[in-house]
The first five atom37 places (N, CA, C, CB, O) and aatype in JSON, in Angstrom:
{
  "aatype": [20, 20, 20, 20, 20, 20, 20, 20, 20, 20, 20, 20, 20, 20, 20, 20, 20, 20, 20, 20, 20, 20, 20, 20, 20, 20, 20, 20, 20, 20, 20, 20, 20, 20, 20, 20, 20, 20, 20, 20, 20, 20, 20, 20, 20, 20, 20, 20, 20, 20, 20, 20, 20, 20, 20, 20, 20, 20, 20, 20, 20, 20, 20, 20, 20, 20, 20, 20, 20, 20, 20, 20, 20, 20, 20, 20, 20, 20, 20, 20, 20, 20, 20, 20, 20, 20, 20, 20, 20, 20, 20, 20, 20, 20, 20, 20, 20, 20, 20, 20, 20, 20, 20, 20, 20, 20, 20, 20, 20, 20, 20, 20, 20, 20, 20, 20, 20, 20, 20, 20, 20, 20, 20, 20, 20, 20, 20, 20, 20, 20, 20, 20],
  "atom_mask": [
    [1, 1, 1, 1, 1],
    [1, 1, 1, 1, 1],
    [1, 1, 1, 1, 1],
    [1, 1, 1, 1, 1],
    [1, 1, 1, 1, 1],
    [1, 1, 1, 1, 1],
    [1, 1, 1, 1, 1],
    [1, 1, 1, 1, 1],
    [1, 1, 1, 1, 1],
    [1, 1, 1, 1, 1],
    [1, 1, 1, 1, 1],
    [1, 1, 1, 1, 1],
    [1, 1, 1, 1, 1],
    [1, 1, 1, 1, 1],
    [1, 1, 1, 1, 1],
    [1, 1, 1, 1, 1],
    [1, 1, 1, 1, 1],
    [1, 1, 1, 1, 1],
    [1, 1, 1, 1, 1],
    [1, 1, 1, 1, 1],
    [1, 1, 1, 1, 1],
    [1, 1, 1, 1, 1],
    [1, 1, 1, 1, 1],
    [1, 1, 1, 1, 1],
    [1, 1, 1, 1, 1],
    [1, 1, 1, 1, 1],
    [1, 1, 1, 1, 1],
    [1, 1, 1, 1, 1],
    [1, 1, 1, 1, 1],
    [1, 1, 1, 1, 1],
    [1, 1, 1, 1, 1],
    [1, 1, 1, 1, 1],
    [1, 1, 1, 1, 1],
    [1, 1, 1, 1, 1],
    [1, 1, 1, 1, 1],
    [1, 1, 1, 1, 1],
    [1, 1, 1, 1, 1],
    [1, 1, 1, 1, 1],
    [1, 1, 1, 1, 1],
    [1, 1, 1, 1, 1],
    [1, 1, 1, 1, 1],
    [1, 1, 1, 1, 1],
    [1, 1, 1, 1, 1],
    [1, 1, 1, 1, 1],
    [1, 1, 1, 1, 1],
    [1, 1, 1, 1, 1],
    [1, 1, 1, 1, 1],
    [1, 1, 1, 1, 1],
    [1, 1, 1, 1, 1],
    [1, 1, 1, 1, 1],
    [1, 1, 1, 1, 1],
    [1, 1, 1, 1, 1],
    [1, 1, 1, 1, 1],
    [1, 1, 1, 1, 1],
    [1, 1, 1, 1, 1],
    [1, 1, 1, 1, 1],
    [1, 1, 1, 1, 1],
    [1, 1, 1, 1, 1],
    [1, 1, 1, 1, 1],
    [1, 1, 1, 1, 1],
    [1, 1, 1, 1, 1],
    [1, 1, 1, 1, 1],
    [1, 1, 1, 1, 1],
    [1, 1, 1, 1, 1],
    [1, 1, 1, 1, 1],
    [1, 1, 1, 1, 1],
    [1, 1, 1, 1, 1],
    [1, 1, 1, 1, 1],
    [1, 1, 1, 1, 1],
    [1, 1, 1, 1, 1],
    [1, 1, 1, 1, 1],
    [1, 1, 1, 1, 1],
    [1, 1, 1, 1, 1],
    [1, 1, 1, 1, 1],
    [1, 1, 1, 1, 1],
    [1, 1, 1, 1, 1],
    [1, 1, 1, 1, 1],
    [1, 1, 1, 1, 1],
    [1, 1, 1, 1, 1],
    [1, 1, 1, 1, 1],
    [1, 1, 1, 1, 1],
    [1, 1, 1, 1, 1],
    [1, 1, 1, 1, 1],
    [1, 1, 1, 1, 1],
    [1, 1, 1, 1, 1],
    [1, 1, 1, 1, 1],
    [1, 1, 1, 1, 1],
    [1, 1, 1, 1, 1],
    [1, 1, 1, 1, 1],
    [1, 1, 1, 1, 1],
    [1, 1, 1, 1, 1],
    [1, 1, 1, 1, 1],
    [1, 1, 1, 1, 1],
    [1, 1, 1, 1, 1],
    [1, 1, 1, 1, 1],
    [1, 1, 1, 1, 1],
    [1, 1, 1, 1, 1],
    [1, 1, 1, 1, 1],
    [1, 1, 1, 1, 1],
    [1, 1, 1, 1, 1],
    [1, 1, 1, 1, 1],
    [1, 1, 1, 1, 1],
    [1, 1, 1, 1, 1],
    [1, 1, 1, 1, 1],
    [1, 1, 1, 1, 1],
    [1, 1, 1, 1, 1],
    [1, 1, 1, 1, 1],
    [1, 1, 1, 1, 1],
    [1, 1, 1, 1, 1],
    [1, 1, 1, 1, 1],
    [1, 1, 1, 1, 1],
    [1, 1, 1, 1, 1],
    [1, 1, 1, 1, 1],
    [1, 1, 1, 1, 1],
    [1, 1, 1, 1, 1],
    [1, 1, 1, 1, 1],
    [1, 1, 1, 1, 1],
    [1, 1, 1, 1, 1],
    [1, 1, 1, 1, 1],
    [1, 1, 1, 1, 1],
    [1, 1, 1, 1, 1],
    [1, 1, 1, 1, 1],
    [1, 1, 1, 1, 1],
    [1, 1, 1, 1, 1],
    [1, 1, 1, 1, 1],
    [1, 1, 1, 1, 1],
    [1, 1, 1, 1, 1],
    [1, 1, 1, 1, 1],
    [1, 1, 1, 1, 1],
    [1, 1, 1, 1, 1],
    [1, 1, 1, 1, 1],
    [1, 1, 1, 1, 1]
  ],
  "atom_positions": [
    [[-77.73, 87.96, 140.54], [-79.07, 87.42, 140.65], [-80.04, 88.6, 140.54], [-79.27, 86.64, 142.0], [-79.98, 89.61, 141.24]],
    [[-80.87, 88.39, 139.66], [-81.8, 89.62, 139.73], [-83.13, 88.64, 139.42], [-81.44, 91.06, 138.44], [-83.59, 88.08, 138.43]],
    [[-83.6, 88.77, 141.37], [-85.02, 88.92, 141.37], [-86.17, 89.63, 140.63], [-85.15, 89.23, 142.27], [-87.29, 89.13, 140.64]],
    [[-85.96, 90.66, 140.04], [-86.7, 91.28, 139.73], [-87.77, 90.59, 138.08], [-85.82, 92.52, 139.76], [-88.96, 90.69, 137.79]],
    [[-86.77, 90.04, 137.5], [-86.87, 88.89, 136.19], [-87.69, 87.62, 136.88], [-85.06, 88.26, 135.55], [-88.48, 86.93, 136.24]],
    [[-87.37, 87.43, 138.27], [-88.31, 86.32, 138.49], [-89.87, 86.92, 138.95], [-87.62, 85.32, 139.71], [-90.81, 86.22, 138.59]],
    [[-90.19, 88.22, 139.76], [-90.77, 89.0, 140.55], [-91.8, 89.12, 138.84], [-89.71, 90.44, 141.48], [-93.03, 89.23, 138.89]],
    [[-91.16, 89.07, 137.7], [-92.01, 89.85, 136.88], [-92.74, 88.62, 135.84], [-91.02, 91.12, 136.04], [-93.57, 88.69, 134.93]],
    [[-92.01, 87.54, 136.43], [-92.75, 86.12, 135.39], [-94.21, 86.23, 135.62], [-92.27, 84.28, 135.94], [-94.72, 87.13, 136.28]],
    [[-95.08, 84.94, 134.82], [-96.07, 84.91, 135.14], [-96.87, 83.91, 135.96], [-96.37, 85.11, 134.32], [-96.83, 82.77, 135.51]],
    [[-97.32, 84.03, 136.63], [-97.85, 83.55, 138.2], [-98.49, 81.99, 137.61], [-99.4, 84.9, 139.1], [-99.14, 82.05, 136.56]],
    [[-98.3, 80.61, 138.27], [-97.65, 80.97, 139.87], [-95.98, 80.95, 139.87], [-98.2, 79.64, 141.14], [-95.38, 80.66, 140.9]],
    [[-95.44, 81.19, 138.89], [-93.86, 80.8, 138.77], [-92.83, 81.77, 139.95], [-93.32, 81.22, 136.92], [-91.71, 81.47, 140.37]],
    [[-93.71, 83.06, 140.31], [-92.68, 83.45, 141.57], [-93.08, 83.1, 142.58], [-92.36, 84.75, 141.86], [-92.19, 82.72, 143.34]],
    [[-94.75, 83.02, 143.23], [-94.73, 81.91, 144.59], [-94.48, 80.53, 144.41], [-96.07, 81.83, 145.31], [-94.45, 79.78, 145.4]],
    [[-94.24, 80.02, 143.04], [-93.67, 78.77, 143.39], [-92.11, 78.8, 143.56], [-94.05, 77.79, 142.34], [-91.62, 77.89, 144.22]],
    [[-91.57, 79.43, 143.21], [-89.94, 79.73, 143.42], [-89.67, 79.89, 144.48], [-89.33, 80.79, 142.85], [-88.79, 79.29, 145.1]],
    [[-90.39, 80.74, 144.89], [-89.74, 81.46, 146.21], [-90.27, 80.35, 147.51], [-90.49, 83.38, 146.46], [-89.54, 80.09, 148.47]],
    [[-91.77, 79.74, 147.34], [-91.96, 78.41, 148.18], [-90.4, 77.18, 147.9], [-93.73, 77.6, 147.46], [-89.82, 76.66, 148.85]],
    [[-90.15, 77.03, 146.97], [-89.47, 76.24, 146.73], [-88.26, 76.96, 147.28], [-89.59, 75.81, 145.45], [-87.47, 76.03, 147.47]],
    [[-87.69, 78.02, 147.63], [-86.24, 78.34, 148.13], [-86.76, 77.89, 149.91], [-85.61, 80.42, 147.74], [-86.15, 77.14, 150.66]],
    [[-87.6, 78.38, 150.09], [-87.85, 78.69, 151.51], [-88.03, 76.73, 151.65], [-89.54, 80.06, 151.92], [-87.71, 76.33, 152.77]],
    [[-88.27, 76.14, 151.13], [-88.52, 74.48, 151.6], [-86.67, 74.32, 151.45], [-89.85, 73.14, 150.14], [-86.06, 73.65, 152.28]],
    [[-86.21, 74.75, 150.72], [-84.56, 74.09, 150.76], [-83.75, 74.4, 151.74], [-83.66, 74.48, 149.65], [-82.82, 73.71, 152.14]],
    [[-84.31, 76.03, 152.4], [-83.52, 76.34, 153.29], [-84.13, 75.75, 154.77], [-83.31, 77.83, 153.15], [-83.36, 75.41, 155.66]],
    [[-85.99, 75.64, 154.97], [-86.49, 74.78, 156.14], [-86.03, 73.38, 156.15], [-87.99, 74.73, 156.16], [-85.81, 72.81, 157.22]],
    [[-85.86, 72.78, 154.94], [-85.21, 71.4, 154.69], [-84.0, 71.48, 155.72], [-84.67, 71.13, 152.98], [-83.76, 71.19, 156.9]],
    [[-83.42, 72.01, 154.67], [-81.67, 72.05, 155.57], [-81.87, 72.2, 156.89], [-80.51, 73.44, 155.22], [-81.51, 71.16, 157.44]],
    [[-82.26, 72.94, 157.64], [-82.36, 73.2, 158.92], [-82.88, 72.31, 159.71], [-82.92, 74.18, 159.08], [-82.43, 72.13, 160.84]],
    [[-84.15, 71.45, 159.09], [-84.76, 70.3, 159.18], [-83.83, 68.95, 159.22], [-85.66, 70.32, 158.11], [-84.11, 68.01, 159.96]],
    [[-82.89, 68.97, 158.5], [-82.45, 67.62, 158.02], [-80.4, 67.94, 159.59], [-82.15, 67.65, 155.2], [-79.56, 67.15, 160.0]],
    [[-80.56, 69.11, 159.77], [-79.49, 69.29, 160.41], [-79.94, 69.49, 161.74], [-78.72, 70.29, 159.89], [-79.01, 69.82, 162.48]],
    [[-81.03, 69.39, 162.28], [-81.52, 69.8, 163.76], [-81.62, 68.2, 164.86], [-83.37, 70.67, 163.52], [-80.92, 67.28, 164.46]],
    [[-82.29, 67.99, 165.91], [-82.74, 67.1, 166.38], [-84.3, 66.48, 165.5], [-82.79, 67.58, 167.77], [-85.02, 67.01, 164.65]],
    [[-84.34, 65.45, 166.05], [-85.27, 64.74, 165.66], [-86.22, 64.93, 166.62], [-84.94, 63.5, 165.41], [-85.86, 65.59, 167.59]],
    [[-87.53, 64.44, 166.59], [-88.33, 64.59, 167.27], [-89.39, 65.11, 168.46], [-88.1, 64.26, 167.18], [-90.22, 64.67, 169.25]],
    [[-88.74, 66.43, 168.0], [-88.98, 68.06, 168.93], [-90.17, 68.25, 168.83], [-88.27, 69.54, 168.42], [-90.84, 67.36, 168.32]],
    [[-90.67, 69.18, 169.18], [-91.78, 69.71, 168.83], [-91.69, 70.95, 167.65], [-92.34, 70.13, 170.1], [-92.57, 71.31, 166.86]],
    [[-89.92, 71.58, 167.89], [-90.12, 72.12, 166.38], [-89.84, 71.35, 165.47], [-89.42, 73.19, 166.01], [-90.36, 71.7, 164.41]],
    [[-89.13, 70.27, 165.38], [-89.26, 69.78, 164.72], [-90.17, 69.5, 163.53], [-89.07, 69.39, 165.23], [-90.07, 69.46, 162.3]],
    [[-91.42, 69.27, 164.76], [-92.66, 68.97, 163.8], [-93.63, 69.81, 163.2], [-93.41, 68.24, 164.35], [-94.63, 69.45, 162.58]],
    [[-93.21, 71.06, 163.44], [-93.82, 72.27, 163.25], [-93.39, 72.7, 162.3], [-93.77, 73.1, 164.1], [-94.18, 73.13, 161.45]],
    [[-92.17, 72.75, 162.12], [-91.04, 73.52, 161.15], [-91.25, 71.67, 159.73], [-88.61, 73.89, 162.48], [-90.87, 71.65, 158.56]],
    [[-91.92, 70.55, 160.48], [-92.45, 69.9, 159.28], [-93.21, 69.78, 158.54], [-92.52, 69.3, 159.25], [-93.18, 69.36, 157.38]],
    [[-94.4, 70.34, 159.48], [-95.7, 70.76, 158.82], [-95.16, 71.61, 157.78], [-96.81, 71.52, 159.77], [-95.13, 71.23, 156.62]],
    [[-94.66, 72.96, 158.21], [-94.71, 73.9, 157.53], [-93.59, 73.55, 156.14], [-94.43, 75.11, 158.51], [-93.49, 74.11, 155.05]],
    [[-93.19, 72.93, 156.45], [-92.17, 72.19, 155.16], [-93.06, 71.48, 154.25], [-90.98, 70.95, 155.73], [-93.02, 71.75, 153.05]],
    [[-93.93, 70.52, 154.75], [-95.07, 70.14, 153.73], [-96.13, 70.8, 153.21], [-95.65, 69.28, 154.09], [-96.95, 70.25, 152.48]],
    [[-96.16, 71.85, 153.52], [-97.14, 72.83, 153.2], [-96.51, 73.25, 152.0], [-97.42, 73.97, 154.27], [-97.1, 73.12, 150.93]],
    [[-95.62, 73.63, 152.06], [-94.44, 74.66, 151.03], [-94.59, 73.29, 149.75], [-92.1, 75.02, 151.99], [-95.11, 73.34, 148.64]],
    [[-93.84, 72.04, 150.52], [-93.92, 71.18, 148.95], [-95.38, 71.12, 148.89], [-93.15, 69.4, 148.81], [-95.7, 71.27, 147.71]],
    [[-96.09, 71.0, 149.39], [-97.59, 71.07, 148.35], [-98.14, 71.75, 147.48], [-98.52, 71.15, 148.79], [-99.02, 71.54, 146.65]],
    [[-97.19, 73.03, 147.94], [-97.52, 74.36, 147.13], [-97.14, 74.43, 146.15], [-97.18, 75.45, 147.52], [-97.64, 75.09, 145.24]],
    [[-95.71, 73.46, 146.06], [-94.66, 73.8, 145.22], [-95.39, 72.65, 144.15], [-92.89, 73.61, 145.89], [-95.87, 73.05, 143.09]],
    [[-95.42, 71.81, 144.35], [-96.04, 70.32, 143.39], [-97.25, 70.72, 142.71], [-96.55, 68.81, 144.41], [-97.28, 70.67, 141.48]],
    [[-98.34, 71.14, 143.41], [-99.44, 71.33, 142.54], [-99.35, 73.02, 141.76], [-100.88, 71.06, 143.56], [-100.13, 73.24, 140.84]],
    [[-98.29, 74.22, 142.26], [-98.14, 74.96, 141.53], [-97.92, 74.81, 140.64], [-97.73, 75.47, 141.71], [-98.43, 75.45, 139.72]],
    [[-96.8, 73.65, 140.44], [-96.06, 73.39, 138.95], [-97.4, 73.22, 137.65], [-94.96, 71.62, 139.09], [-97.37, 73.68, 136.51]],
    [[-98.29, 72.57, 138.18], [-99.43, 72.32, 137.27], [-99.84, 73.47, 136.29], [-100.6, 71.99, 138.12], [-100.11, 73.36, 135.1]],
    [[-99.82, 74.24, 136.82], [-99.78, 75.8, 136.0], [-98.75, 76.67, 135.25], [-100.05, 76.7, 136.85], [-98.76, 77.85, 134.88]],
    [[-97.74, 75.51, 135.15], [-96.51, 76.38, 134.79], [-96.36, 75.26, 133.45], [-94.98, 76.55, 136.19], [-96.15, 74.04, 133.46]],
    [[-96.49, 75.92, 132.67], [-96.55, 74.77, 131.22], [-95.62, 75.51, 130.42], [-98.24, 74.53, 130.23], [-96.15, 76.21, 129.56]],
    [[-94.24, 75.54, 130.49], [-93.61, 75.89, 129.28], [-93.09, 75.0, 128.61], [-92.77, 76.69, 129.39], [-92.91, 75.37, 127.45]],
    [[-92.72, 73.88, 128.85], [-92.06, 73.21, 128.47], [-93.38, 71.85, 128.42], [-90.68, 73.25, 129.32], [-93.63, 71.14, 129.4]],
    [[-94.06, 71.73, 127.09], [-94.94, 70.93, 126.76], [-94.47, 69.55, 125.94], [-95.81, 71.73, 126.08], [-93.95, 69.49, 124.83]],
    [[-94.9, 68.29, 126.99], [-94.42, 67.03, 126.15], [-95.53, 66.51, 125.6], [-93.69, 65.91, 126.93], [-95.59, 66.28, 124.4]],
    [[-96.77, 66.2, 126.61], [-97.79, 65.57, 126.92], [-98.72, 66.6, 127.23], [-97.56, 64.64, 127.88], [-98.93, 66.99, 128.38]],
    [[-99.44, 67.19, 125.89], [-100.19, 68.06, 126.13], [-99.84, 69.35, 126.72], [-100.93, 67.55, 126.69], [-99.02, 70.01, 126.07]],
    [[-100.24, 69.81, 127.72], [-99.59, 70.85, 128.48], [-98.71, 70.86, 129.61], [-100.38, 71.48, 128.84], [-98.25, 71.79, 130.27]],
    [[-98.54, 69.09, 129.71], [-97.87, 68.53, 130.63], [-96.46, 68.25, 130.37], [-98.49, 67.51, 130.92], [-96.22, 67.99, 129.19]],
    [[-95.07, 68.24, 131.44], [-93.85, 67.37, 130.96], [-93.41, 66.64, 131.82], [-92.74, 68.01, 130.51], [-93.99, 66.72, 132.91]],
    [[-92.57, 65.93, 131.73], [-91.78, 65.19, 133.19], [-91.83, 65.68, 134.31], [-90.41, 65.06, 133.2], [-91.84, 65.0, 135.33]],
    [[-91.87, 66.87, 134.28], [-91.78, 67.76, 136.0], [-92.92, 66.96, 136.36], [-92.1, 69.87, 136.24], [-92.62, 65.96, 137.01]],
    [[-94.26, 67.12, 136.09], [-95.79, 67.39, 136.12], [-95.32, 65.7, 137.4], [-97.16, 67.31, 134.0], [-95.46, 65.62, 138.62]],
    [[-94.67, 64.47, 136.23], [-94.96, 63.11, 136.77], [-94.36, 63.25, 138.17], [-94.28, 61.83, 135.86], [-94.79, 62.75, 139.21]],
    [[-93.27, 64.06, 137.99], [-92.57, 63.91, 139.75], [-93.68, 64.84, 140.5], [-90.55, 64.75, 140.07], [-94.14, 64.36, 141.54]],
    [[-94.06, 65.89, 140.17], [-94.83, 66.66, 141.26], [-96.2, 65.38, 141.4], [-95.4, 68.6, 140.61], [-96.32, 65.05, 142.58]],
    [[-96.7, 65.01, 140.94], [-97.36, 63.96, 141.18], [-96.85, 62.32, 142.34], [-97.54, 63.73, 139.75], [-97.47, 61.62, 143.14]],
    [[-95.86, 62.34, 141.96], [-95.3, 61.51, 142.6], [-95.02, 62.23, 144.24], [-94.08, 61.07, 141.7], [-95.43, 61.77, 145.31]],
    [[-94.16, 63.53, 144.04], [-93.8, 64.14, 145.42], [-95.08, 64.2, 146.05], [-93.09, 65.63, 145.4], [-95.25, 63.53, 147.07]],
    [[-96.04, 64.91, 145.58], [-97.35, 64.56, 147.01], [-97.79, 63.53, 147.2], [-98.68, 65.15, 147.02], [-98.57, 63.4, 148.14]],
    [[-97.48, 62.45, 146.38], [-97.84, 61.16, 147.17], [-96.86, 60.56, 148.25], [-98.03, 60.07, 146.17], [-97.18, 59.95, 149.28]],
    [[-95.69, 60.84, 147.82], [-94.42, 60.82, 148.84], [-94.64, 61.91, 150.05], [-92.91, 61.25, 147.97], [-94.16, 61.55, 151.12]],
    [[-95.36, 63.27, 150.03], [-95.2, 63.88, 151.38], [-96.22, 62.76, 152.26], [-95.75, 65.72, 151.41], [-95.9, 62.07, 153.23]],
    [[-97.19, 62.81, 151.74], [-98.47, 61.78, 152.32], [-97.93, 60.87, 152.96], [-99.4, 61.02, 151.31], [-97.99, 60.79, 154.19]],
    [[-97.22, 59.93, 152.09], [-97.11, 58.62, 152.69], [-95.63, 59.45, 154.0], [-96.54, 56.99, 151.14], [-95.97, 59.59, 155.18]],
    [[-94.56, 59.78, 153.7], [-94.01, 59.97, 154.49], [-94.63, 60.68, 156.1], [-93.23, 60.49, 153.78], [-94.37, 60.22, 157.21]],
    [[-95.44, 61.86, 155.81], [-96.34, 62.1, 157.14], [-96.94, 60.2, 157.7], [-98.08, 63.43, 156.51], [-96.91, 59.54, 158.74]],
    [[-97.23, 60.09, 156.86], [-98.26, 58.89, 157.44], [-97.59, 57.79, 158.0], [-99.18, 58.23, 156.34], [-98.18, 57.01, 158.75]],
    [[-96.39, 57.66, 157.72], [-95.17, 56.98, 158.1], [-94.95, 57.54, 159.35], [-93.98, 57.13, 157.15], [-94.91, 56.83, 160.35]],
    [[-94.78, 58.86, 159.4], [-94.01, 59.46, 160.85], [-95.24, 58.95, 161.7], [-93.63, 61.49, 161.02], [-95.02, 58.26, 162.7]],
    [[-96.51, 59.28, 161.33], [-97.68, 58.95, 162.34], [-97.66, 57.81, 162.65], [-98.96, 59.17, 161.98], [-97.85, 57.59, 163.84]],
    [[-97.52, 56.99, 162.01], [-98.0, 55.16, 162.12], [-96.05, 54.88, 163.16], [-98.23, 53.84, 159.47], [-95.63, 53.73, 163.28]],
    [[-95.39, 55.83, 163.62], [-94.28, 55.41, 164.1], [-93.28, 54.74, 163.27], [-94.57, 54.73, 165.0], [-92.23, 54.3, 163.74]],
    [[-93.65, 54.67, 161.96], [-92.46, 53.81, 161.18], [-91.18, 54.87, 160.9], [-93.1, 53.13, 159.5], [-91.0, 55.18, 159.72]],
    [[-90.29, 55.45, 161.89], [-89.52, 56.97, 161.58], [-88.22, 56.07, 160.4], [-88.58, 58.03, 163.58], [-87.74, 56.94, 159.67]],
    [[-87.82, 55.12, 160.2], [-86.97, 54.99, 159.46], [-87.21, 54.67, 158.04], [-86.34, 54.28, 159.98], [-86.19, 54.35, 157.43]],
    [[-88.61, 54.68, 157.19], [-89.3, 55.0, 156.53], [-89.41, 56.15, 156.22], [-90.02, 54.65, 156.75], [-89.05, 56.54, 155.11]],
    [[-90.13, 57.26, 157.49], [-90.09, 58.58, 157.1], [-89.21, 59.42, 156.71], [-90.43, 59.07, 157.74], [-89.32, 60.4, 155.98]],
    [[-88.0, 58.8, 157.44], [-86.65, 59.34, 157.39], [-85.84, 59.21, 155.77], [-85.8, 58.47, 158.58], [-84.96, 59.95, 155.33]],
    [[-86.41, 58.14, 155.15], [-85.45, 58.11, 154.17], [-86.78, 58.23, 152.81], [-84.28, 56.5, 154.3], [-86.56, 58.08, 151.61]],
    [[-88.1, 58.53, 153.44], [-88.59, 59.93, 152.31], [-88.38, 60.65, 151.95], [-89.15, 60.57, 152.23], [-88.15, 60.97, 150.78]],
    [[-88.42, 61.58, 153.6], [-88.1, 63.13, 153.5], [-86.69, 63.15, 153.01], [-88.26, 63.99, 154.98], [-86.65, 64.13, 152.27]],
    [[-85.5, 62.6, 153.02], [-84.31, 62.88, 152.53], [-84.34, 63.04, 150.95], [-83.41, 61.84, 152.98], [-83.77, 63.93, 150.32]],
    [[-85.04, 62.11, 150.48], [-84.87, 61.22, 148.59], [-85.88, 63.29, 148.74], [-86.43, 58.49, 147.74], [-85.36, 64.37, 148.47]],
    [[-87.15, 63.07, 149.19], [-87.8, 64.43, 148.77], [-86.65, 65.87, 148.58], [-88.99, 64.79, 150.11], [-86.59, 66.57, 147.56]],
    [[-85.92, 66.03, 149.69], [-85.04, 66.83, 150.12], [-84.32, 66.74, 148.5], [-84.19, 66.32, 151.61], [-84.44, 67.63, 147.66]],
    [[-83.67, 65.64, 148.34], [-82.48, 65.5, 147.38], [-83.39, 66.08, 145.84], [-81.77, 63.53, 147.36], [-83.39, 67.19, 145.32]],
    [[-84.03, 64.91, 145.47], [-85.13, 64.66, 144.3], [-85.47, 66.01, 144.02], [-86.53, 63.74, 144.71], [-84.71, 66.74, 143.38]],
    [[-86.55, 66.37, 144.47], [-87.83, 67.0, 144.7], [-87.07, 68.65, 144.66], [-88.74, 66.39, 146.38], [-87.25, 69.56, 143.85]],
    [[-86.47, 68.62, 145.47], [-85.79, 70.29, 145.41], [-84.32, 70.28, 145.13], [-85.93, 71.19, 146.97], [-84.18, 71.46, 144.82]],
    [[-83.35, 69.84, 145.05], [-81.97, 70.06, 144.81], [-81.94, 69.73, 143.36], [-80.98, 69.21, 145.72], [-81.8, 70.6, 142.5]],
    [[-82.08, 68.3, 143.06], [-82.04, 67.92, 141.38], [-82.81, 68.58, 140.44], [-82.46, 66.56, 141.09], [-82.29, 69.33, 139.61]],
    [[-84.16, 68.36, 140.5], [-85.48, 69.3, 140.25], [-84.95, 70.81, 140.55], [-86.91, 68.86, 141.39], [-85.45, 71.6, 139.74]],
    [[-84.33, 71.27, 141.23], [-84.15, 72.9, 141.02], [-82.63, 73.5, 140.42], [-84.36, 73.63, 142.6], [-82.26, 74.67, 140.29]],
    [[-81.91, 72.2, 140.11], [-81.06, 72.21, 138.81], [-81.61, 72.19, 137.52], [-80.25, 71.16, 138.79], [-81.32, 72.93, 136.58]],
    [[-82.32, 71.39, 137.54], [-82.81, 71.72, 136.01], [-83.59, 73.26, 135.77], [-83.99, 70.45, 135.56], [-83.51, 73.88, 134.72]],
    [[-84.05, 73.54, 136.52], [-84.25, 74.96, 136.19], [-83.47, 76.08, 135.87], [-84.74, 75.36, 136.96], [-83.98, 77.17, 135.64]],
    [[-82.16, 75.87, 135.84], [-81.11, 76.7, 135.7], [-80.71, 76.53, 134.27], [-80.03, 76.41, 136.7], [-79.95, 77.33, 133.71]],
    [[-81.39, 75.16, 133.51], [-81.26, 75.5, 131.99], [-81.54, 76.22, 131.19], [-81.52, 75.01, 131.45], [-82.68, 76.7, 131.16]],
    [[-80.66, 76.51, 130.35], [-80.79, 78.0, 129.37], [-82.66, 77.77, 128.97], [-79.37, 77.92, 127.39], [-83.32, 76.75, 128.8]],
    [[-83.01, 79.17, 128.94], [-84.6, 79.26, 128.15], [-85.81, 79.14, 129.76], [-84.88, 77.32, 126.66], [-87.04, 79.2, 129.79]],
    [[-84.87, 78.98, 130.85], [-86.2, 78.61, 132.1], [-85.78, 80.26, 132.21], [-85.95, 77.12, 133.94], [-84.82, 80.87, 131.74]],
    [[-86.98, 80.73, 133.08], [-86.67, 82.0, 133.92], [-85.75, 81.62, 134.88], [-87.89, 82.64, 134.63], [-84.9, 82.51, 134.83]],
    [[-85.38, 80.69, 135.84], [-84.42, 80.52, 136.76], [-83.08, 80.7, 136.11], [-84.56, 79.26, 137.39], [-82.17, 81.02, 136.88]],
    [[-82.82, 80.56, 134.95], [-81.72, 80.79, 134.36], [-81.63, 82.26, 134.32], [-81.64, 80.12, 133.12], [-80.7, 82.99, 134.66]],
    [[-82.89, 82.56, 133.78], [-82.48, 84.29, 133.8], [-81.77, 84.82, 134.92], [-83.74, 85.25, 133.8], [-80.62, 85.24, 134.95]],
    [[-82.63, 84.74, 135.86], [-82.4, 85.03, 137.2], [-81.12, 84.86, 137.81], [-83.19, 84.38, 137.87], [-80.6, 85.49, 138.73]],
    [[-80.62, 83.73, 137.05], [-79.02, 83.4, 138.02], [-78.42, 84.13, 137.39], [-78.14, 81.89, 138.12], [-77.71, 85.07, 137.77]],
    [[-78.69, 83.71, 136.17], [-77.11, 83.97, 135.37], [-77.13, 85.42, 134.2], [-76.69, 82.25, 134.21], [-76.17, 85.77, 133.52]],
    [[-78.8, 86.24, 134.23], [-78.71, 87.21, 133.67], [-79.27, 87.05, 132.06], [-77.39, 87.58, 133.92], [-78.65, 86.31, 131.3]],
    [[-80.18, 87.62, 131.72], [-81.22, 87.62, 130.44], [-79.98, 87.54, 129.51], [-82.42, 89.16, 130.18], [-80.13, 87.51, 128.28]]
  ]
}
């Protein structure tokens, strides 16, 4: 792995990367802890912060043009902040088995599937794993 190929892309593609590692690993920790702590909800905030960062960063990252300067990513990052929303708004309004099976599809969707495809030949994440 050589960071340094991602460290040298052009912005926002390494704070969105590196937001996006740090939400997979608060995820996990998130999705493996107790429920309804107070870190819990802290360590959730700060998890929705990261995907917000990560969703509307993507907006700036246009290599892969379908729709203008836009591609499929663009529709899910659109979709994921409407999903953090409603899921916060879910946990607030008390509906937790709602929220619960947001934040998971987000968890899965949003960062595991979505950060496979980046590992296709021609992304910088490919560089990075597997070497220019």
């Amino acid at each position: 792995m050589d960071l340094n190929i991602l460290n040298a892309a052009e912005n926002p593609i390494p704070t969105h990367a590196y937001a996006a590692f740090l939400a997979v690993i608060l995820g996990g920790i998130q999705l493996s802890r107790a429920k309804g702590t107070s870190s819990h909800k802290y360590l959730g905030y700060s998890w929705v912060l990261l995907m917000l960062w990560v969703s509307v960063s993507s907006f700036w990252i246009q290599t892969i043009k379908v729709i203008g300067p836009f591609s499929p990513i663009h529709f899910l990052s659109v979709f994921t902040i409407w999903s953090v929303f409603e899921a916060v708004r879910s946990a607030r309004k008390g509906d937790i088995k709602r929220h619960k099976r947001i934040m998971k599809l987000l968890y899965v969707l949003a960062l595991i599937v979505t950060g496979l495809f980046t590992l296709l030949p021609g992304r910088t994440m490919n560089a990075v794993v597997f070497g220019a």
